[in-house]
C-alpha positions as CSV (number, residue, x, y, z in Angstrom):
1,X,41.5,17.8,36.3
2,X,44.4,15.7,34.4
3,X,47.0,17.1,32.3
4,X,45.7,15.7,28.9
5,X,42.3,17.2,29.8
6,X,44.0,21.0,29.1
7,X,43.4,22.3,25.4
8,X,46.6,22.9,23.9
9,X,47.5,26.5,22.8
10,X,46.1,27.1,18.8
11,X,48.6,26.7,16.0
12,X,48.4,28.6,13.0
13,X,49.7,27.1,9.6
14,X,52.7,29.4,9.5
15,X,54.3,28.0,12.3
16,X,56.6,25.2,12.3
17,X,55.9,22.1,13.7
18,X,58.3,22.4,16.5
19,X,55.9,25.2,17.8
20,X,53.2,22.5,18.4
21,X,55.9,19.8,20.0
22,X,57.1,22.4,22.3
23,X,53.0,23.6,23.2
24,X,52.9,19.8,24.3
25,X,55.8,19.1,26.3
26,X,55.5,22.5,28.3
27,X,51.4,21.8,28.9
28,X,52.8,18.2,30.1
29,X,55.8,18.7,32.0
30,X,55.8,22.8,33.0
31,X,52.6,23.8,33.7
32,X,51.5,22.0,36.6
33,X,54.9,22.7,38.3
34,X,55.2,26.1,37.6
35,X,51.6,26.7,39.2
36,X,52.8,25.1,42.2
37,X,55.4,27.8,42.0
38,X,52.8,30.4,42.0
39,X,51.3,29.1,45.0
40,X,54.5,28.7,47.0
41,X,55.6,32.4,46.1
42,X,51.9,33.4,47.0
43,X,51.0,34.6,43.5
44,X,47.8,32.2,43.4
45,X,47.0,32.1,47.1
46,X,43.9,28.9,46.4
47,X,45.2,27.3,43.7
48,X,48.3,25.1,44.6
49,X,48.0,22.2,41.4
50,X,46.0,21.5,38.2
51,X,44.1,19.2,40.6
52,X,42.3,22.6,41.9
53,X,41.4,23.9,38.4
54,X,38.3,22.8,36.7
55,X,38.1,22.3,32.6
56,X,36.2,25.4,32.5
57,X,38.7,27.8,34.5
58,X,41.7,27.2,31.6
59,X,41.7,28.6,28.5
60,X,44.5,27.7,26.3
61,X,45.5,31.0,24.3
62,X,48.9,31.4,21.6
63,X,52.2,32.5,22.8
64,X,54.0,33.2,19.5
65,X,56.3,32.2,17.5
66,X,58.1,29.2,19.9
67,X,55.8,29.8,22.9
68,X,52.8,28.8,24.8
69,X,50.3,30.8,26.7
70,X,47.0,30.0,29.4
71,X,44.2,32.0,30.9
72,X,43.7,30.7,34.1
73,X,39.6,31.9,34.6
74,X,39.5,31.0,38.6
75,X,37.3,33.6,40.1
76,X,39.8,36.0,42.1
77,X,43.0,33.9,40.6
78,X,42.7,35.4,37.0
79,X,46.0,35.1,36.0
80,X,47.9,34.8,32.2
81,X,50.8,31.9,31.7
82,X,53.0,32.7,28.8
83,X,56.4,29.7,28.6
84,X,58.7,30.6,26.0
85,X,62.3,29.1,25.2
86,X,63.5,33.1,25.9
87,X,62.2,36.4,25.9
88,X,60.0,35.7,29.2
89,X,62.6,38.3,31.3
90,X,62.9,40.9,28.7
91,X,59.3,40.9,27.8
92,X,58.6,41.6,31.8
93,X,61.1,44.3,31.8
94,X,59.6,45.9,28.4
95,X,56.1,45.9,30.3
96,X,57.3,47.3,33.8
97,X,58.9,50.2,31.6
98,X,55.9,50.8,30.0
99,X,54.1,50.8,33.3
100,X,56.6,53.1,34.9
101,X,55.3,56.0,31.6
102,X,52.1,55.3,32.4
103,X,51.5,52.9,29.3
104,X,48.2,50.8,30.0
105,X,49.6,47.1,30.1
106,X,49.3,44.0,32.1
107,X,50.7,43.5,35.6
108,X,53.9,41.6,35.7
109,X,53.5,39.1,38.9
110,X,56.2,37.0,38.4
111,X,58.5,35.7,35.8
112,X,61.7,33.0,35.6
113,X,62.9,29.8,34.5
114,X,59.9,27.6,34.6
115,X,60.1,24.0,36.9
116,X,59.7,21.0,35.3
117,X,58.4,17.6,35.9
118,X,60.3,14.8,33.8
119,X,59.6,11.0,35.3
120,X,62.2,10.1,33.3
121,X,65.6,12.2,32.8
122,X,66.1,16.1,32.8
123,X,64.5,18.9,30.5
124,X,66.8,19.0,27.5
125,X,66.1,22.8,27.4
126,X,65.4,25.5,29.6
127,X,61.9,27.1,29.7
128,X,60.9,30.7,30.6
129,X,57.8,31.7,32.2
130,X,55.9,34.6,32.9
131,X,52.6,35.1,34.9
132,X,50.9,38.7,34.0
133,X,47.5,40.0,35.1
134,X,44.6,38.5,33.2
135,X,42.9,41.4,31.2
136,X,38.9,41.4,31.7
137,X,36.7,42.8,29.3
138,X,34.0,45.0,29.5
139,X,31.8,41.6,30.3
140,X,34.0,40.7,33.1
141,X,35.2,37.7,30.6
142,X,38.3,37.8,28.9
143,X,39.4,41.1,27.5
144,X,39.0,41.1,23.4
145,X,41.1,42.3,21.1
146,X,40.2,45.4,18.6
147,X,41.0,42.9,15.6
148,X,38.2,40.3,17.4
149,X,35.2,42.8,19.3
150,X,32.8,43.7,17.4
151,X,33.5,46.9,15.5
152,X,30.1,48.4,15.4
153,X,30.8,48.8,19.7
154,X,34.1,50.7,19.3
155,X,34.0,54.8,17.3
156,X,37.4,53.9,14.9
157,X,38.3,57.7,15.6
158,X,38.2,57.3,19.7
159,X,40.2,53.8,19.5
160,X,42.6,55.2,16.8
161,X,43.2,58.7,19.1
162,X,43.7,56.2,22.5
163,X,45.8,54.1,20.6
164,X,47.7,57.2,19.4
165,X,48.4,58.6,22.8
166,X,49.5,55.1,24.1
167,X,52.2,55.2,21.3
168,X,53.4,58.7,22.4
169,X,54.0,57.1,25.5
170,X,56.0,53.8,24.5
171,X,58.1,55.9,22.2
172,X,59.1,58.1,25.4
173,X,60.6,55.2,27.3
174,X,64.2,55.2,26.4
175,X,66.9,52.6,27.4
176,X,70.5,52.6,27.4
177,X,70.4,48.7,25.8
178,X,72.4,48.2,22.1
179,X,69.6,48.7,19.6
180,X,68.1,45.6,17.6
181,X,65.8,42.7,18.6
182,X,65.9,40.8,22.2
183,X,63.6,38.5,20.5
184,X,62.1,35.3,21.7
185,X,62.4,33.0,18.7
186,X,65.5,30.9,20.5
187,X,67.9,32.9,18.4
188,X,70.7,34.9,19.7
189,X,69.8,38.3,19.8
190,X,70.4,40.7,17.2
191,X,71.1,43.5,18.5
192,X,74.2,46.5,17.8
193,X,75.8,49.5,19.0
194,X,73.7,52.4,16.9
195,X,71.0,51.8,15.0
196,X,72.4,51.9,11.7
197,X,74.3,49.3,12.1
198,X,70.9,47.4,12.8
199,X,69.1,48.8,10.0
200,X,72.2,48.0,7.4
201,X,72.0,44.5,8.0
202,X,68.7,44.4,6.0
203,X,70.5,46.0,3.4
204,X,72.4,43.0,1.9
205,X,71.8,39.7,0.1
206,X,69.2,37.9,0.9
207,X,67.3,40.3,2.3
208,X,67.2,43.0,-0.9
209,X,67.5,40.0,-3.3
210,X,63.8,40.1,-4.2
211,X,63.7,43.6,-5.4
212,X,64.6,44.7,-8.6
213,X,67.2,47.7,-7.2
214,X,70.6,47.6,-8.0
215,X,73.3,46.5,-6.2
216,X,74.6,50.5,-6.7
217,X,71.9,52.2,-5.4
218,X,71.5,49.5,-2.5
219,X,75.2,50.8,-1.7
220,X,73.9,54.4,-1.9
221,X,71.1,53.8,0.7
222,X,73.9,52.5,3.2
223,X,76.2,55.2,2.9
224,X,72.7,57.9,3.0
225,X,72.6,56.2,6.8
226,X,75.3,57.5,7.6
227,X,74.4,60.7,7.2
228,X,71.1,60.3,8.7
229,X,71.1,61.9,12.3
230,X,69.7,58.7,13.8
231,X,69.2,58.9,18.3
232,X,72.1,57.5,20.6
233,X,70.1,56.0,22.8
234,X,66.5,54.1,22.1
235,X,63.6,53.2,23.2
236,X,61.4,50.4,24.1
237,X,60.1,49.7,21.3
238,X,56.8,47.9,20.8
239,X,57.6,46.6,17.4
240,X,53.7,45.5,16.6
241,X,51.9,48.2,17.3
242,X,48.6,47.2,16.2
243,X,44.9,46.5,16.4
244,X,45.7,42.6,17.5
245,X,47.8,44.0,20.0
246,X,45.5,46.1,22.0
247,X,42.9,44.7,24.1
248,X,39.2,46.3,25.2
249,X,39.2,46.4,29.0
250,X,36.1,49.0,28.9
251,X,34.3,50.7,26.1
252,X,32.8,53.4,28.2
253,X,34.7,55.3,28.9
254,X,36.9,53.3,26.4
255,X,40.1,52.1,28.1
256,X,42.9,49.8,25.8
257,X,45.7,47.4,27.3
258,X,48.9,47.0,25.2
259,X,50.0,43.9,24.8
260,X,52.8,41.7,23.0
261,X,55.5,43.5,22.5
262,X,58.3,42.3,20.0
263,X,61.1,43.4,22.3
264,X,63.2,45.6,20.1
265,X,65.3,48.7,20.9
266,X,64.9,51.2,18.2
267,X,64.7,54.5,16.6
268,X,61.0,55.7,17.9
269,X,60.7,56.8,14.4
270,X,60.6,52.5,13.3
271,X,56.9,52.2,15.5
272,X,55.8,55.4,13.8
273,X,57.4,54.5,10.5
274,X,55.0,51.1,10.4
275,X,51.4,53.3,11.1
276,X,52.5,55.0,7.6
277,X,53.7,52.4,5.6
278,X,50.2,50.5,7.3
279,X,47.6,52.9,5.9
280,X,49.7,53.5,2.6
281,X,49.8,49.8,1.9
282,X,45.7,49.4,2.9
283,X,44.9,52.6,0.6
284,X,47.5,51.0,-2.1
285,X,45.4,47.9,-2.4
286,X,42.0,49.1,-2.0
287,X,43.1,50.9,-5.6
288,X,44.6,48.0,-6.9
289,X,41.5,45.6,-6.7
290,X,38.8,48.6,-7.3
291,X,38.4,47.1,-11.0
292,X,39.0,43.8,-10.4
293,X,36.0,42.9,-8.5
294,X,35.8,41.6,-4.8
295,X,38.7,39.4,-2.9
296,X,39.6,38.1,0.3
297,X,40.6,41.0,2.6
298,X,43.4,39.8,5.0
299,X,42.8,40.1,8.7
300,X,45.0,43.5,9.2
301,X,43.2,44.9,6.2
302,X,39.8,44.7,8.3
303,X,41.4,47.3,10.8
304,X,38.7,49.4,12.7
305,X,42.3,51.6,13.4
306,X,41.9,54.9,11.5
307,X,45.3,55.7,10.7
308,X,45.4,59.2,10.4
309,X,43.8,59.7,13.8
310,X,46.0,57.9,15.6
311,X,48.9,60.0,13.9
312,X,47.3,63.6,15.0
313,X,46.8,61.5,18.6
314,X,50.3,60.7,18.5
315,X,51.7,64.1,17.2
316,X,49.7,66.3,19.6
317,X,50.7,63.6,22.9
318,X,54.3,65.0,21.9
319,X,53.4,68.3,21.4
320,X,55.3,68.5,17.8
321,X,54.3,67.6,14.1
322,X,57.9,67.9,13.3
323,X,59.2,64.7,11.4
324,X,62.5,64.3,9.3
325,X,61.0,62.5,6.6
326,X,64.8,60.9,5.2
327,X,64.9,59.3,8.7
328,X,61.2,58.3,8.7
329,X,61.5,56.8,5.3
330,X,64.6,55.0,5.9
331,X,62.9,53.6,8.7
332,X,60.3,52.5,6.8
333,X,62.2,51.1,3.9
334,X,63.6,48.3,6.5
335,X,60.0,47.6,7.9
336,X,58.7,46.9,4.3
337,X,61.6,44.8,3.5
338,X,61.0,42.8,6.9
339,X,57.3,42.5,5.9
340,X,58.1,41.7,2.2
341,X,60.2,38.4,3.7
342,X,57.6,37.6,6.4
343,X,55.3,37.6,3.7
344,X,57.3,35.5,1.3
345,X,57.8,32.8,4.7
346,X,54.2,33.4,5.3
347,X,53.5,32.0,1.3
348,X,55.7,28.6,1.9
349,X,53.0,27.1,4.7
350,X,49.4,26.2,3.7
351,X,46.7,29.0,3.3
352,X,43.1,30.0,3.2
353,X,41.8,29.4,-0.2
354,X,41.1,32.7,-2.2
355,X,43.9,34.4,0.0
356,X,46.7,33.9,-3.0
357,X,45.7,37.7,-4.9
358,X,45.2,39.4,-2.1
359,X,49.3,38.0,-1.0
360,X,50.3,38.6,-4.2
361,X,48.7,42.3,-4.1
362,X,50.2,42.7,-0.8
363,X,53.9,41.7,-2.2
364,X,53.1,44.0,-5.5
365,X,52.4,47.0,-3.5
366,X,55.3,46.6,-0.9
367,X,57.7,46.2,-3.8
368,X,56.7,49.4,-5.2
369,X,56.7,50.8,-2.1
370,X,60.4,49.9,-1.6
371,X,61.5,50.6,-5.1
372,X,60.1,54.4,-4.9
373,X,61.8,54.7,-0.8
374,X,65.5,53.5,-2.3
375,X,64.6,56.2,-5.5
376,X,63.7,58.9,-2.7
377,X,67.0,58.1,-0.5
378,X,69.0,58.2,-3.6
379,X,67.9,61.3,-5.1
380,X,68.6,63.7,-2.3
């Protein structure tokens, strides 16, 4: 098989057009080489090239925000390819935490800076790459995704209680890392000596601009995290715990993969802070469009994750129900500012028709939301 004959990785609209450029030069100039690699270091043992792959055996999968991702589908050589500007090393050492807690998650085999092949000149920029364990599904295919199996096949109370547990687990693996985002956007990290710190950065212009809170009670909310008893050390944070993130290896006895994490070091109480502000938002909406007739329900809104059963999971995996509720809500007040924004970026690409009200619905209810969490931080 020929390099142009491998798909490139999807794009969605949201994503800039760099995304796609970068897709192309690392299919191109990376890929090949790096499986070479692979077969050198004795992590595919059959395949040494592209040459020894047929058009069938590669599936071309995302890989985020600046990234590119492959399922190579040879029989006994399943393998993922994920090649990413940065992130590829931290996301293998977030995984083979997890692993170490007993999270369900892919293998790490091997992860670096990928080779390249230029005919002319040198790579301008460096490339990361990182080969994992290719996930099979119950059909001995590729493993699906909650968000894309059909949900008649999966009890939402069993997923929601696995998915729970699995979450107990992630938010047990601490690190002694600076808290904030080891992210894989090409950015410098963002990342600080206590989580405040972290969380007060998202408490300034632009970030509260959209939100009609004044600048005086914005102050108020910074000094209230002061006095919050936040953890000294963190955790490995997942960071998008959700139904796109968890894959169905087998559905009886049902057993879920975790995958994608957003490589942040956090407060555990951010992970558990997002499953709240989730199933507040869904039940928020639902009630805002039950007398205004039918409309486009965004992907995450067609969860088959029951909320509330995943919580009980979660809170009985730890053996407490114990929560301070200032520190879960001041968690949650910087997730639904951070979702508020990516929303707003999300609105500047091209869309779905029919998606605008349900957008706009989901902006309306997540500036309530952080309008009544500011008036609950500054009242006590």
């Amino acid at each position: 098989m020929h390099i142009e004959q491998i798909p490139l990785p999807p794009i969605s609209p949201n994503l800039p057009p760099a995304t796609q450029k970068l897709r192309q030069i690392v299919r191109d100039h990376y890929l090949d080489p790096t499986i070479k690699y692979l077969h050198k270091i004795n992590v595919l043992k059959n395949v040494r090239s592209i040459a020894d792959i047929s058009t069938t055996e590669i599936v071309a999968l995302g890989g985020g925000y600046m990234g590119a991702s492959w399922w190579l589908d040879v029989p006994g050589e399943e393998i993922v390819l994920k090649f990413q500007r940065r992130g590829c090393d931290e996301e293998a050492e977030w995984l083979r935490v997890y692993r170490e807690h007993g999270v369900n998650v892919p293998e790490v085999k091997a992860v670096g800076e990928a080779p390249a092949q230029f005919f002319l000149g040198k790579p301008k920029n460096k490339i990361k790459f990182l080969a994992m364990e290719a996930v099979k599904g119950p059909n001995n295919k590729r493993a699906m995704t909650a968000r894309e199996i059909d949900a008649s096949l999966i009890p939402s109370k069993k997923i929601s209680e696995n998915m729970g547990s699995q979450l107990a687990k992630i938010l047990k693996c601490t690190s002694k890392k600076k808290f904030g985002n080891y992210n894989n956007t090409g950015e410098e990290d963002h990342v600080f000596s206590t989580w405040s710190e972290y969380l007060k950065t998202y408490l300034i212009p632009p970030h509260t601009k959209p939100f009609a809170v004044s600048d005086a009670k914005w102050i108020k909310v910074i000094r209230k995290l002061d006095m919050i008893n936040f953890p000294d050390e963190g955790v490995y944070g997942h960071g998008d715990f959700s139904f796109h993130n968890v894959l169905v290896r087998t559905l009886d006895p049902l057993n879920i993969v975790i995958i994608d994490p957003s490589l942040v070091i956090e407060d555990p109480y951010f992970d558990l802070s997002k499953q709240f502000s989730f199933d507040k938002l869904r039940q928020a909406k639902r009630a805002a469009f039950s007398e205004g007739g039918n409309y486009i329900a965004e992907w995450w809104e067609q969860s088959p994750i029951d909320i509330p059963s995943l919580l009980d999971a979660y809170f009985k995996a730890v053996g407490s129900t114990e929560i301070d509720l200032t520190r879960l809500q001041a968690n949650q007040l910087i997730y639904e500012i951070q979702a508020y924004n990516g929303r707003m970026e999300f609105l500047k690409g091209p869309r779905a028709p029919g998606h605008e009200k349900s957008i706009e619905s989901d902006l309306k209810v997540r500036r309530d939301s952080i309008k009544n969490i500011v008036q609950q931080l500054t009242d006590t």
